[in-house]
PDB file of N, CA, C and O in Angstrom:
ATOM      1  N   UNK A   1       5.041  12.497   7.381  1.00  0.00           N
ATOM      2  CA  UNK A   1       3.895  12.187   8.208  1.00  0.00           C
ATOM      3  C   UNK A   1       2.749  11.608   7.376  1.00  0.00           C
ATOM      4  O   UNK A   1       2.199  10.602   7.824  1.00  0.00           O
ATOM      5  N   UNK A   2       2.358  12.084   6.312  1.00  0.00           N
ATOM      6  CA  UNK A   2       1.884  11.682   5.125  1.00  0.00           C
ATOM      7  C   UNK A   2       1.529  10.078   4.591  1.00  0.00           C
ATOM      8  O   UNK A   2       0.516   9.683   4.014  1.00  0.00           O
ATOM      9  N   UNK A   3       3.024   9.145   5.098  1.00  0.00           N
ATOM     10  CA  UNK A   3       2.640   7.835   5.046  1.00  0.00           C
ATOM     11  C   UNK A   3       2.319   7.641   6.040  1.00  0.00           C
ATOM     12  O   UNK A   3       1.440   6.795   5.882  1.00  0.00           O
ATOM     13  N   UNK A   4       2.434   7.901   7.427  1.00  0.00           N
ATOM     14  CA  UNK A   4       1.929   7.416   8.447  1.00  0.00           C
ATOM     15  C   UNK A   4       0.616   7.444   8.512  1.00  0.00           C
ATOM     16  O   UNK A   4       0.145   6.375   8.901  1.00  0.00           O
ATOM     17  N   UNK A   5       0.040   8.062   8.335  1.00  0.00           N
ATOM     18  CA  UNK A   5      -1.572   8.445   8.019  1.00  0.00           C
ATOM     19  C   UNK A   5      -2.232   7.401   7.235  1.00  0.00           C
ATOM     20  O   UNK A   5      -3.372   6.995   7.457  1.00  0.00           O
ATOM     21  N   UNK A   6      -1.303   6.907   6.126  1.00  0.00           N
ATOM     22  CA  UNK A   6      -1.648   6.306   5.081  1.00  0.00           C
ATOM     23  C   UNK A   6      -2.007   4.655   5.699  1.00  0.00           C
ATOM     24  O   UNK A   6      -2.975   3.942   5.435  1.00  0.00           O
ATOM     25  N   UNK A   7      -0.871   4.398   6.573  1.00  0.00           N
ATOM     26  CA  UNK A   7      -0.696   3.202   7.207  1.00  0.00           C
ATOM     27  C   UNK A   7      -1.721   3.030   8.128  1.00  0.00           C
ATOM     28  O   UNK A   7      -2.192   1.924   8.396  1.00  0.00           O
ATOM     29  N   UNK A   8      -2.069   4.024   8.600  1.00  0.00           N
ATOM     30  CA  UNK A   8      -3.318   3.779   9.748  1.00  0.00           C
ATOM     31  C   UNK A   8      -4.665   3.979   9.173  1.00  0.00           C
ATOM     32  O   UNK A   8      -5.706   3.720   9.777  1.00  0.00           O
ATOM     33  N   UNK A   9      -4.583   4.492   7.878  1.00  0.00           N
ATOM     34  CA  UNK A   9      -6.046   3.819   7.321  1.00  0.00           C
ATOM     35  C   UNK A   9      -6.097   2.454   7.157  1.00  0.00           C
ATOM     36  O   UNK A   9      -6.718   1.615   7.810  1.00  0.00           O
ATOM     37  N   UNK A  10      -5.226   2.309   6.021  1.00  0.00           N
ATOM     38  CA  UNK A  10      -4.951   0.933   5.920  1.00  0.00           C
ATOM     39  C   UNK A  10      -5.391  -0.399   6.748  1.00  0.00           C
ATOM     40  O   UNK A  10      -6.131  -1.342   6.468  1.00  0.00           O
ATOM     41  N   UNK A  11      -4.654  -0.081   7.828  1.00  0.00           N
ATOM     42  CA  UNK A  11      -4.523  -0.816   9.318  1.00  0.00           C
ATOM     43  C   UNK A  11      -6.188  -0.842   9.757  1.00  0.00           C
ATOM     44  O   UNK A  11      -6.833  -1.760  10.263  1.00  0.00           O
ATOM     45  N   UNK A  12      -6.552   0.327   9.417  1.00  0.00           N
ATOM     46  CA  UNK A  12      -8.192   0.259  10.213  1.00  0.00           C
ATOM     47  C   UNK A  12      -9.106  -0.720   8.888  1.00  0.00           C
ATOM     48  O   UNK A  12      -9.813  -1.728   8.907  1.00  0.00           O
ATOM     49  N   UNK A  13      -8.815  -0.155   8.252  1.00  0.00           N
ATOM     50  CA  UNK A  13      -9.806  -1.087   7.194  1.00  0.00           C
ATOM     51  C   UNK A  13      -9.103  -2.263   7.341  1.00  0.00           C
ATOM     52  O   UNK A  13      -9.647  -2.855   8.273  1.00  0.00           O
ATOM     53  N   UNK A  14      -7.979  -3.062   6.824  1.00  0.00           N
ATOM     54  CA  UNK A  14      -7.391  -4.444   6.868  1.00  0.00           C
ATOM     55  C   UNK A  14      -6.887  -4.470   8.018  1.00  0.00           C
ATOM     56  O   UNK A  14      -5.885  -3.761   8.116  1.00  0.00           O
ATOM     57  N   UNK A  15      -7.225  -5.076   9.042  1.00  0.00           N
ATOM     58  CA  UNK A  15      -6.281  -5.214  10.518  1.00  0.00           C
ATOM     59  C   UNK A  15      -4.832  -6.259  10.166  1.00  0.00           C
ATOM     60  O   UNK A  15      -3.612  -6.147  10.289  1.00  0.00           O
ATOM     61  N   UNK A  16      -5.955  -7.463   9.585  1.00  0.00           N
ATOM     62  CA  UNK A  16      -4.392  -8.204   9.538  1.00  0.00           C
ATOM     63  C   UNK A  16      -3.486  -8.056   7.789  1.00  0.00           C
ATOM     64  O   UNK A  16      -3.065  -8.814   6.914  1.00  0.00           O
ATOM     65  N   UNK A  17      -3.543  -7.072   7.974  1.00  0.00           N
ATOM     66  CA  UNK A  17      -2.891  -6.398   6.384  1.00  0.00           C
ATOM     67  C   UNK A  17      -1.046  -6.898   6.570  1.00  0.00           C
ATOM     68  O   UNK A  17      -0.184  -6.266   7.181  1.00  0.00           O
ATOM     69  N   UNK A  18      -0.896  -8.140   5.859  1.00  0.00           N
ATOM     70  CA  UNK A  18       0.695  -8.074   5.676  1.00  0.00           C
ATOM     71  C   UNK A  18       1.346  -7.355   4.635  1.00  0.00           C
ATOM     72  O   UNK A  18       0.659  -7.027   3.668  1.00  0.00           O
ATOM     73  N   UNK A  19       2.485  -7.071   4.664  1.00  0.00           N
ATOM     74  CA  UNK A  19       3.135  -6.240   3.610  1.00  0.00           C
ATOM     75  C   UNK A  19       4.687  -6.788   3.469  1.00  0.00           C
ATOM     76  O   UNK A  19       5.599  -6.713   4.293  1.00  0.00           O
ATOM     77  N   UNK A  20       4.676  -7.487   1.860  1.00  0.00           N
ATOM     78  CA  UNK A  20       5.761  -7.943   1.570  1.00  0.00           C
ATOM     79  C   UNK A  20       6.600  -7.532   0.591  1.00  0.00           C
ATOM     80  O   UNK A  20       6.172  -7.289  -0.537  1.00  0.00           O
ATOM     81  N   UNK A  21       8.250  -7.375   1.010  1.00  0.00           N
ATOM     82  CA  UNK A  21       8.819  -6.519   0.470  1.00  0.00           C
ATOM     83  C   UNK A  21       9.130  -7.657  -1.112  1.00  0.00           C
ATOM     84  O   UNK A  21       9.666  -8.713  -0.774  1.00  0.00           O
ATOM     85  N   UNK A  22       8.931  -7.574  -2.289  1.00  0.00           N
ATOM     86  CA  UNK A  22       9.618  -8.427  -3.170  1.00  0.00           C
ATOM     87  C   UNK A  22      10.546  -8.553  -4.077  1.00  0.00           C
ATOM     88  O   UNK A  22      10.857  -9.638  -4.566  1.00  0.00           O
ATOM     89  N   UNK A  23      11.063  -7.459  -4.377  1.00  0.00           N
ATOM     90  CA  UNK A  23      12.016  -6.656  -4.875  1.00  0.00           C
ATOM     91  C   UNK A  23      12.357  -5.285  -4.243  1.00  0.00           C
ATOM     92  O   UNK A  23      11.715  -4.484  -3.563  1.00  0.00           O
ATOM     93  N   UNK A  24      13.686  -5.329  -4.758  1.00  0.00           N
ATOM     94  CA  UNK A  24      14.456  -3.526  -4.062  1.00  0.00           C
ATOM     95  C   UNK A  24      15.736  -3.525  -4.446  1.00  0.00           C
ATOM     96  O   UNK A  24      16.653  -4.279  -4.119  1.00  0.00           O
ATOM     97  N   UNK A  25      15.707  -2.281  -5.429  1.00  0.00           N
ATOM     98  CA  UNK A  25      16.752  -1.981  -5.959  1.00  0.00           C
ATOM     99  C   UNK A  25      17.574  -0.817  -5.993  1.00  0.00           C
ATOM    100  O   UNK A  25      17.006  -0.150  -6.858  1.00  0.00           O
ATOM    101  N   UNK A  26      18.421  -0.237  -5.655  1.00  0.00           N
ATOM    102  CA  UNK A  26      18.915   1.367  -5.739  1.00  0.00           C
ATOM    103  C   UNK A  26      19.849   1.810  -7.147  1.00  0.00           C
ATOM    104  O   UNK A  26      20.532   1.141  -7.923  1.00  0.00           O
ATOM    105  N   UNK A  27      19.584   2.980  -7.081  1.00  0.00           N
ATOM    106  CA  UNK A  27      20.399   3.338  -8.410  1.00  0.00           C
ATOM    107  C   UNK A  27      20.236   4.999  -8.104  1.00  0.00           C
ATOM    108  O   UNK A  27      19.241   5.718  -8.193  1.00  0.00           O
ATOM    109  N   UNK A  28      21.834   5.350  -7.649  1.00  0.00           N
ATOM    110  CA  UNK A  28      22.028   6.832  -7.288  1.00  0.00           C
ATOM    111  C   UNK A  28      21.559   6.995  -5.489  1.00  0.00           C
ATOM    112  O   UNK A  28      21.877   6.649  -4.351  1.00  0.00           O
ATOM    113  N   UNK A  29      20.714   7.680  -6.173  1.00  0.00           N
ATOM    114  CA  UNK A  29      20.233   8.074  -4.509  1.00  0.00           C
ATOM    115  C   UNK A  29      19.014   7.715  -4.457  1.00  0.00           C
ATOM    116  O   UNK A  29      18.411   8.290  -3.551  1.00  0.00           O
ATOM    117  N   UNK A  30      18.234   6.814  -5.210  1.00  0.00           N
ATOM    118  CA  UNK A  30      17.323   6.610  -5.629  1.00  0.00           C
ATOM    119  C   UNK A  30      16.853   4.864  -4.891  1.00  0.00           C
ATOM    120  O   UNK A  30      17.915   4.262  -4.735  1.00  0.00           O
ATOM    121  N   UNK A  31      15.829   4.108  -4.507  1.00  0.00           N
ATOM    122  CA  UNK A  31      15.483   3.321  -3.971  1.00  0.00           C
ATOM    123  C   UNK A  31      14.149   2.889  -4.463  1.00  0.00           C
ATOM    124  O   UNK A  31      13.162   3.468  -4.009  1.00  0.00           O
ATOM    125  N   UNK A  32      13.971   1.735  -5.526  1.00  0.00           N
ATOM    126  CA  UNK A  32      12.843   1.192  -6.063  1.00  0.00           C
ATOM    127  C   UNK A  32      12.322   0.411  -5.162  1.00  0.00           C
ATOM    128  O   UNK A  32      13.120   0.085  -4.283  1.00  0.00           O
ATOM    129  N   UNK A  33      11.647   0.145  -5.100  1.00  0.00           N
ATOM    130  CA  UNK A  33      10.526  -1.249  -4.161  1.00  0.00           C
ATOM    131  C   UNK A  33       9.096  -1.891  -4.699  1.00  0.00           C
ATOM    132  O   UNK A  33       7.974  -1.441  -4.932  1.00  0.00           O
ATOM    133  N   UNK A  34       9.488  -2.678  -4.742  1.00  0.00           N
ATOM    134  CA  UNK A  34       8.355  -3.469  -5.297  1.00  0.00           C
ATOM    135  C   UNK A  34       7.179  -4.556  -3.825  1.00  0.00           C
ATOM    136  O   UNK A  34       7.577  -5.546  -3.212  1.00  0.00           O
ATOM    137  N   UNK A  35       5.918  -3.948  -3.697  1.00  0.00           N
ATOM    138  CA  UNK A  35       5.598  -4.364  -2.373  1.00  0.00           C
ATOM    139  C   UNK A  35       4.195  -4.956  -2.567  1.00  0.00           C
ATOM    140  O   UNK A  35       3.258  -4.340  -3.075  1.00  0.00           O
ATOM    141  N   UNK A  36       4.145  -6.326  -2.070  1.00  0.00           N
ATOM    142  CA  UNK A  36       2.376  -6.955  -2.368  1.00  0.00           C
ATOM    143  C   UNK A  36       2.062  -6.734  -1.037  1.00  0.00           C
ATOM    144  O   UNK A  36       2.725  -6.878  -0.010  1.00  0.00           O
ATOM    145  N   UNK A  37       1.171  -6.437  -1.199  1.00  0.00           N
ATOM    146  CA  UNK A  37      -0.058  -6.111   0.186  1.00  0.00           C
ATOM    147  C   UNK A  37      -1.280  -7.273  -0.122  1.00  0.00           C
ATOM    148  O   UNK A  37      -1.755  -7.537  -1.226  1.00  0.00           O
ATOM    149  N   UNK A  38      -1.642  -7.890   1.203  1.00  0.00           N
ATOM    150  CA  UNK A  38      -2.356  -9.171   1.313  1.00  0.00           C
ATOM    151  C   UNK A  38      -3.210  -8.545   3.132  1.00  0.00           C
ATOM    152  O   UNK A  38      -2.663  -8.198   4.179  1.00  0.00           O
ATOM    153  N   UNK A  39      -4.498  -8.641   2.800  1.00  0.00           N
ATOM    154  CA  UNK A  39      -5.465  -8.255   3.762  1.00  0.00           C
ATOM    155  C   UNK A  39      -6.737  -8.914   3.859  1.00  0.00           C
ATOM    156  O   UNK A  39      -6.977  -9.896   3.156  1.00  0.00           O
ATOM    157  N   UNK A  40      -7.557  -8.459   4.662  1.00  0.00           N
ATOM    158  CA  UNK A  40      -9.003  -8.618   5.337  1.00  0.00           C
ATOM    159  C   UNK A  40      -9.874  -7.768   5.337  1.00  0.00           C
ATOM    160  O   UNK A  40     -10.203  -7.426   6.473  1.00  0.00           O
ATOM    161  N   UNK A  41     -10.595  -7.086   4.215  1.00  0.00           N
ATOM    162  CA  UNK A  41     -11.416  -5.955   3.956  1.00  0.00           C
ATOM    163  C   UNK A  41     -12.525  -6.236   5.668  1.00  0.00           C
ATOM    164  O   UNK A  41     -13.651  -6.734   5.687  1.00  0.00           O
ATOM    165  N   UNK A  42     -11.929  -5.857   6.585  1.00  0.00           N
ATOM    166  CA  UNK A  42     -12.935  -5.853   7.836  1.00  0.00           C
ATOM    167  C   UNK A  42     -12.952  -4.698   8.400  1.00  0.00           C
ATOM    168  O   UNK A  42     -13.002  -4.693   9.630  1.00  0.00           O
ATOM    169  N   UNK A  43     -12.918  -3.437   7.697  1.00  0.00           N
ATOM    170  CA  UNK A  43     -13.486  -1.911   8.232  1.00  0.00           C
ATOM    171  C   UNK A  43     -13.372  -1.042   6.606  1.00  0.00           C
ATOM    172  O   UNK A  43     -12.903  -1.387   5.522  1.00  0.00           O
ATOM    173  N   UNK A  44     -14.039   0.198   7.083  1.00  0.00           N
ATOM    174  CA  UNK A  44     -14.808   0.921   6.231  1.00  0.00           C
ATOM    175  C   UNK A  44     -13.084   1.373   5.366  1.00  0.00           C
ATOM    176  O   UNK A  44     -12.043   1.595   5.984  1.00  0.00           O
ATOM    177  N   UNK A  45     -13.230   1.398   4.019  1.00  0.00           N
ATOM    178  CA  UNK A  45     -12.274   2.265   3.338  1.00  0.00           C
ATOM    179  C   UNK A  45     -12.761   3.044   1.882  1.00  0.00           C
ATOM    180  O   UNK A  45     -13.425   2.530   0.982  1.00  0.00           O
ATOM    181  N   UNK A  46     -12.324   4.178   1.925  1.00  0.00           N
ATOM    182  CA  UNK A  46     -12.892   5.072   1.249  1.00  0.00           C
ATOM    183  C   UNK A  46     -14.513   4.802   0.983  1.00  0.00           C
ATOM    184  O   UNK A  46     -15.016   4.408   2.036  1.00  0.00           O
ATOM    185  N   UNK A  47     -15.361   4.878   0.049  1.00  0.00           N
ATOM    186  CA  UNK A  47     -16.665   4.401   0.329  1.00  0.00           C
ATOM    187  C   UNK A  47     -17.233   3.307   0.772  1.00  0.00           C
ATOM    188  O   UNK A  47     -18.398   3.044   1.071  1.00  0.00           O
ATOM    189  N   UNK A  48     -16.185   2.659   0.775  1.00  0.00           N
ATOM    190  CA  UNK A  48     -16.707   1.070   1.247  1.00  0.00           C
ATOM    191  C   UNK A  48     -17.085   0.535   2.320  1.00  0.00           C
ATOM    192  O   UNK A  48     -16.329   0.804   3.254  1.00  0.00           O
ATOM    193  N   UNK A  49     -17.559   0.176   2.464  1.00  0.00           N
ATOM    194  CA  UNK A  49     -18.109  -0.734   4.158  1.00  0.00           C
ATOM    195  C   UNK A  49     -16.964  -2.482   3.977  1.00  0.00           C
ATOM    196  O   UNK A  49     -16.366  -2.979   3.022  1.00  0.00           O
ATOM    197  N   UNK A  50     -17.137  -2.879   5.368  1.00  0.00           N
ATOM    198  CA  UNK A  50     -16.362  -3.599   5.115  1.00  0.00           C
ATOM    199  C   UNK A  50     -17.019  -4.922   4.556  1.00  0.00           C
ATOM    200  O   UNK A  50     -18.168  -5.329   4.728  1.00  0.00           O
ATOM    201  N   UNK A  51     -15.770  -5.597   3.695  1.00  0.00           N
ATOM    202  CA  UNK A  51     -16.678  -6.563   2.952  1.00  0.00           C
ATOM    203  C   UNK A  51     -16.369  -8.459   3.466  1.00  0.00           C
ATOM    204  O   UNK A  51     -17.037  -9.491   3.405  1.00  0.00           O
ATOM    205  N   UNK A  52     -15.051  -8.101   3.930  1.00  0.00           N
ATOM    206  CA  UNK A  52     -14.457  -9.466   4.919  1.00  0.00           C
ATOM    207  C   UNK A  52     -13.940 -10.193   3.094  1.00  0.00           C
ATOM    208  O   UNK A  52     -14.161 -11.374   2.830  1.00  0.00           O
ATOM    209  N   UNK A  53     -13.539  -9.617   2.478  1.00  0.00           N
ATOM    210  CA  UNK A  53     -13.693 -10.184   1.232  1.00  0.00           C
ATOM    211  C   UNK A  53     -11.646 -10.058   1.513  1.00  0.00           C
ATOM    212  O   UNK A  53     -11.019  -9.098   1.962  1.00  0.00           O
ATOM    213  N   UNK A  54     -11.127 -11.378   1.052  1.00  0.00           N
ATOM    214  CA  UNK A  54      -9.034 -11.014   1.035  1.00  0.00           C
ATOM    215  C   UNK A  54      -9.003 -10.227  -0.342  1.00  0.00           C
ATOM    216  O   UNK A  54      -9.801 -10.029  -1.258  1.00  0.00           O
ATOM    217  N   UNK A  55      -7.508  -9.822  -0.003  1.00  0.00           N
ATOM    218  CA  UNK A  55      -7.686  -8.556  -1.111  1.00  0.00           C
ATOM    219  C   UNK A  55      -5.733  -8.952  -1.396  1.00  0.00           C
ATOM    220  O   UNK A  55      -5.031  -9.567  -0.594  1.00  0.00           O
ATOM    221  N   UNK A  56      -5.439  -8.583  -2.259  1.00  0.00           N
ATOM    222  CA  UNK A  56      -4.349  -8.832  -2.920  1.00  0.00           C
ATOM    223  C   UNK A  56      -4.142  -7.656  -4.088  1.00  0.00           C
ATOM    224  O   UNK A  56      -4.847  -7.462  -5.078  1.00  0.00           O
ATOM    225  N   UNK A  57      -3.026  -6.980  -3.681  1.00  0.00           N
ATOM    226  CA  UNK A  57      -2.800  -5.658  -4.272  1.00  0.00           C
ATOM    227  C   UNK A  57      -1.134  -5.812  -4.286  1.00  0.00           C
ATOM    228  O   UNK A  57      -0.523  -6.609  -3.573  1.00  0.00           O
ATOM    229  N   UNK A  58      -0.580  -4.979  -5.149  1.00  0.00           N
ATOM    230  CA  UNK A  58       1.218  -4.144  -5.349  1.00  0.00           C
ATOM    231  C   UNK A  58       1.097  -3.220  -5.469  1.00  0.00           C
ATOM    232  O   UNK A  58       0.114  -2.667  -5.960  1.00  0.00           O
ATOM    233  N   UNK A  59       2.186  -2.675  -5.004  1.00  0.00           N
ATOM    234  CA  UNK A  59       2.666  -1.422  -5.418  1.00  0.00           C
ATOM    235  C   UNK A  59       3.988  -1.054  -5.472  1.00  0.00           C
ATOM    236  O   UNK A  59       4.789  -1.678  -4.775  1.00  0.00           O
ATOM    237  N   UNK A  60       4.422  -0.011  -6.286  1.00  0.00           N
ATOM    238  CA  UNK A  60       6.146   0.227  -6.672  1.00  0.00           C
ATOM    239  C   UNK A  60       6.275   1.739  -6.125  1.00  0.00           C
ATOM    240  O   UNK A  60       5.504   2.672  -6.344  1.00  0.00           O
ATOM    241  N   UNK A  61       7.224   1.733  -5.507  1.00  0.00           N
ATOM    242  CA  UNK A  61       7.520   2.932  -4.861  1.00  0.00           C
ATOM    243  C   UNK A  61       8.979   3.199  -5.103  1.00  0.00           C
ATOM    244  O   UNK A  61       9.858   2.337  -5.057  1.00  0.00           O
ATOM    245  N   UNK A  62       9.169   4.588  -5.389  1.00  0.00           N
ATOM    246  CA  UNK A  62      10.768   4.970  -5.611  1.00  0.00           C
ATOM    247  C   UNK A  62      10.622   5.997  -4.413  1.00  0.00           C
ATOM    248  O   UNK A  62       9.793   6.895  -4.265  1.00  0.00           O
ATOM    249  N   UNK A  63      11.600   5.626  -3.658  1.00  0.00           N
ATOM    250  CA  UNK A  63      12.093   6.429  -2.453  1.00  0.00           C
ATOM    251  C   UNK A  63      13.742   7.651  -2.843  1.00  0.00           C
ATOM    252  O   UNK A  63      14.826   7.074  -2.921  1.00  0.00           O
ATOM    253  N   UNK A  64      13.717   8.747  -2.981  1.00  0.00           N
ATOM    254  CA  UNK A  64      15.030   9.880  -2.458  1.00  0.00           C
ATOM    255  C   UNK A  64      15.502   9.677  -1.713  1.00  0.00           C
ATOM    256  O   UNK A  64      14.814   9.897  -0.717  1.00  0.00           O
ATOM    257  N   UNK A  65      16.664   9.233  -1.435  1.00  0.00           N
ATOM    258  CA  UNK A  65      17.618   9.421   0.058  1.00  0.00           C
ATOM    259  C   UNK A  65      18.080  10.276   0.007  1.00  0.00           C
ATOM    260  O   UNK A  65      18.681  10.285  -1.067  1.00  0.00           O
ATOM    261  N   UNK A  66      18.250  11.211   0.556  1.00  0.00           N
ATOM    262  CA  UNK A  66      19.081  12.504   0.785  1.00  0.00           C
ATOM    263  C   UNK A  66      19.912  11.924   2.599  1.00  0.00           C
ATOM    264  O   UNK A  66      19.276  11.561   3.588  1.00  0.00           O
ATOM    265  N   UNK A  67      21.326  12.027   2.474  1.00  0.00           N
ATOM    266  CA  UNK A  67      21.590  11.570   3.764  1.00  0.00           C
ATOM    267  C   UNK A  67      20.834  10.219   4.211  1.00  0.00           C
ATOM    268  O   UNK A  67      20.354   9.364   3.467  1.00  0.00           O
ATOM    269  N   UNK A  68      20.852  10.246   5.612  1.00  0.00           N
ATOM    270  CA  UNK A  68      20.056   9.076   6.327  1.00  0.00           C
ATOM    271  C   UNK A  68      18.133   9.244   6.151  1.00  0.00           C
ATOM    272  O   UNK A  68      17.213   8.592   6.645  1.00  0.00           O
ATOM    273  N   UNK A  69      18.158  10.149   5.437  1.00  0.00           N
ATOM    274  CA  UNK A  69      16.398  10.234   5.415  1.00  0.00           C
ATOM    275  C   UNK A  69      15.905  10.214   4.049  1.00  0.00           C
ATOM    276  O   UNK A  69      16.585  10.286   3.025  1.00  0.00           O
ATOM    277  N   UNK A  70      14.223  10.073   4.186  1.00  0.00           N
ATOM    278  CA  UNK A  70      13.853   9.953   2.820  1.00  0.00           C
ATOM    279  C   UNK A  70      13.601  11.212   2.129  1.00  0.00           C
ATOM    280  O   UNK A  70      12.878  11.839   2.903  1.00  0.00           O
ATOM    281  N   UNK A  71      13.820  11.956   1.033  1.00  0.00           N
ATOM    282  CA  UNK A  71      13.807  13.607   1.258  1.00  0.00           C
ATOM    283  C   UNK A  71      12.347  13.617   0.250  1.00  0.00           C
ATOM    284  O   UNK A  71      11.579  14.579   0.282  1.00  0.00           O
ATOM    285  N   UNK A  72      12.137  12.571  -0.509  1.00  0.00           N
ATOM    286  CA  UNK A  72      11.140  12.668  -1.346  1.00  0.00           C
ATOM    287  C   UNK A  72      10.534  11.399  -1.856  1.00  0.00           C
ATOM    288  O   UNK A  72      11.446  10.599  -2.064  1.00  0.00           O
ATOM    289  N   UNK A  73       9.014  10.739  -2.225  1.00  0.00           N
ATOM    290  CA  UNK A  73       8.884   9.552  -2.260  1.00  0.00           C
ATOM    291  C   UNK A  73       7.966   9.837  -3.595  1.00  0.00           C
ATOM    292  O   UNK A  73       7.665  10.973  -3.961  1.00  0.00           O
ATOM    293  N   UNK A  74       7.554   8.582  -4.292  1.00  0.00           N
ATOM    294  CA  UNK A  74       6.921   8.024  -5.409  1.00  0.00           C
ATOM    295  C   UNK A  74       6.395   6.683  -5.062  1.00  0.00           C
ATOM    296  O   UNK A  74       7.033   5.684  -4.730  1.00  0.00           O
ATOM    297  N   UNK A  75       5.196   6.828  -5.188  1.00  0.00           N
ATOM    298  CA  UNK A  75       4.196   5.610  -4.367  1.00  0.00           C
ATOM    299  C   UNK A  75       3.422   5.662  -5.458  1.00  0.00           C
ATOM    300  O   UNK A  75       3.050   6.775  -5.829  1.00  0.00           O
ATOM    301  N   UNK A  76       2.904   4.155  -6.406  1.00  0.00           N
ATOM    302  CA  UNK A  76       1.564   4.281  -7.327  1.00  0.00           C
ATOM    303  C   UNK A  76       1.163   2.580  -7.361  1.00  0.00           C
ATOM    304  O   UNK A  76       1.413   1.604  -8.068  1.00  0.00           O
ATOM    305  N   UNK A  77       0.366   2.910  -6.101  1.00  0.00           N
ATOM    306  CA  UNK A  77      -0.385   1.656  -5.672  1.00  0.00           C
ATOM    307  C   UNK A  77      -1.336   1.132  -6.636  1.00  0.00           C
ATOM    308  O   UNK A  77      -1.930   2.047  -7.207  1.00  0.00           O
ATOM    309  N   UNK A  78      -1.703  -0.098  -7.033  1.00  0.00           N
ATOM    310  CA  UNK A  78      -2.787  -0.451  -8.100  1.00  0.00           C
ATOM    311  C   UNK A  78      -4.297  -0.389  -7.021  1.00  0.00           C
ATOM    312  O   UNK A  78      -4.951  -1.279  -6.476  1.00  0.00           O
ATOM    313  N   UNK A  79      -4.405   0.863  -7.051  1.00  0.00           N
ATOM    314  CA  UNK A  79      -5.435   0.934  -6.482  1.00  0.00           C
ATOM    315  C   UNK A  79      -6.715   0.483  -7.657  1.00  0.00           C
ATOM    316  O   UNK A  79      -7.780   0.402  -7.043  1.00  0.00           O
ATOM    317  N   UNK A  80      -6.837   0.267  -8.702  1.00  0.00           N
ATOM    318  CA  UNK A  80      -7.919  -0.044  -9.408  1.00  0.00           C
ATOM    319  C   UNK A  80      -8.483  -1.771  -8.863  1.00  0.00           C
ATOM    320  O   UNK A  80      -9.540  -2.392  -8.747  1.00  0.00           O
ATOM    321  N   UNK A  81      -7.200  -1.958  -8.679  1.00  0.00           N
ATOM    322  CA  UNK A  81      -7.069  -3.701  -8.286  1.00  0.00           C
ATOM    323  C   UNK A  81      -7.557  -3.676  -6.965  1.00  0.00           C
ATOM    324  O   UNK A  81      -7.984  -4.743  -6.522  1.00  0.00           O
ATOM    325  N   UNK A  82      -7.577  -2.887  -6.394  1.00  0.00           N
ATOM    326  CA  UNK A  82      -7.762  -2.893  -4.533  1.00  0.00           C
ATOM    327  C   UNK A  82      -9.611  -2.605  -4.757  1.00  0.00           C
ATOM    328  O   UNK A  82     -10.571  -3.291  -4.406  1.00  0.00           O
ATOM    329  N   UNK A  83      -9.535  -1.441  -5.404  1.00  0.00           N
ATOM    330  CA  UNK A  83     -11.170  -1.453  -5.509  1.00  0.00           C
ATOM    331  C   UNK A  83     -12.003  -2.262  -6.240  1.00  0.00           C
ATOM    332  O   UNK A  83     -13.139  -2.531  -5.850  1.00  0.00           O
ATOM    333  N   UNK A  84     -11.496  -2.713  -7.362  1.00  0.00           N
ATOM    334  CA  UNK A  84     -12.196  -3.820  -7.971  1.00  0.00           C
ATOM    335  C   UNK A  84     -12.574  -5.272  -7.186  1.00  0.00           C
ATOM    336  O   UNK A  84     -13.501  -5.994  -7.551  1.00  0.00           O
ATOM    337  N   UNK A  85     -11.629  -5.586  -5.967  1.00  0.00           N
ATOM    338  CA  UNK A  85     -11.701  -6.709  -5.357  1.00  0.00           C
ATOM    339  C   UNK A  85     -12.865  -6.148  -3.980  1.00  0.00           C
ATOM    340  O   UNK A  85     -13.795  -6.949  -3.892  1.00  0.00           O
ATOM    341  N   UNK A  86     -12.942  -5.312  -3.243  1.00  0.00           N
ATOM    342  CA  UNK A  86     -13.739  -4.873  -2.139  1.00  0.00           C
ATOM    343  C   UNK A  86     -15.499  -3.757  -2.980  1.00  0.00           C
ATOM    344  O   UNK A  86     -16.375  -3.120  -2.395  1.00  0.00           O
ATOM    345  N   UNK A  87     -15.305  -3.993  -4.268  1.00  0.00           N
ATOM    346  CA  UNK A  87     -16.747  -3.546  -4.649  1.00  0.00           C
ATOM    347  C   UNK A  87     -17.579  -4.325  -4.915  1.00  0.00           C
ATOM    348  O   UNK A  87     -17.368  -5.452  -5.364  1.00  0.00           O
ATOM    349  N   UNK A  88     -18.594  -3.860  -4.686  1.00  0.00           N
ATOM    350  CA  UNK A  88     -19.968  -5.012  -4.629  1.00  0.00           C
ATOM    351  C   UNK A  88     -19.959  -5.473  -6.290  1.00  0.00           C
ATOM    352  O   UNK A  88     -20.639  -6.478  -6.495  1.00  0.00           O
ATOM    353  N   UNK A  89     -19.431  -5.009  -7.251  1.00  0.00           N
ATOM    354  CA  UNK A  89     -19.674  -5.735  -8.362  1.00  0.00           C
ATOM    355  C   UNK A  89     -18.588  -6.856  -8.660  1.00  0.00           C
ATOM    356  O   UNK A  89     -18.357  -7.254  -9.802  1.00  0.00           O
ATOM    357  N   UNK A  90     -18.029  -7.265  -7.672  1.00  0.00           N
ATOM    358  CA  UNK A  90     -16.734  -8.007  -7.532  1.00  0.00           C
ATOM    359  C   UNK A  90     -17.155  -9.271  -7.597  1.00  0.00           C
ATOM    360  O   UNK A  90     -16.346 -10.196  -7.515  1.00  0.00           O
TER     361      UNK A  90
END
């Protein structure tokens, strides 16, 4: 439930937020992903107000499959890059 939450911040701050898959690889039970995120800073995220400023971010995520589900995830978004582009010293 955890990413879902995640997605609907997201969504509120960048409405037209695309998300492209660019790599993906498995090994075991294991599922790498490599994902650029491309948006519209047009609502509030974490301290920020919105800035209408495009924003261009990745992130690599290793997904657990256990069976048909995900049993455990690894997400480490360049969030330094996301805030450096939507702060006023930008």
């Amino acid at each position: 439930m955890e990413g879902l939450r995640v997605v609907r911040v997201l969504k509120d701050a960048f409405p037209d937020l695309k998300i492209n898959v660019q790599d993906m690889f498995s090994v075991g039970d294991k599922v790498t992903v490599l994902v650029h995120f491309q948006g519209t800073h047009q609502g509030a995220f974490q301290q920020f107000e919105a800035t209408g400023r495009q924003v261009s971010y990745r992130s690599i995520e290793v997904y657990r499959i256990e069976g048909d589900k995900i049993a455990e995830e690894w997400v480490a978004p360049d969030m330094l890059s996301l805030m450096q582009q939507i702060s006023t010293g930008h």
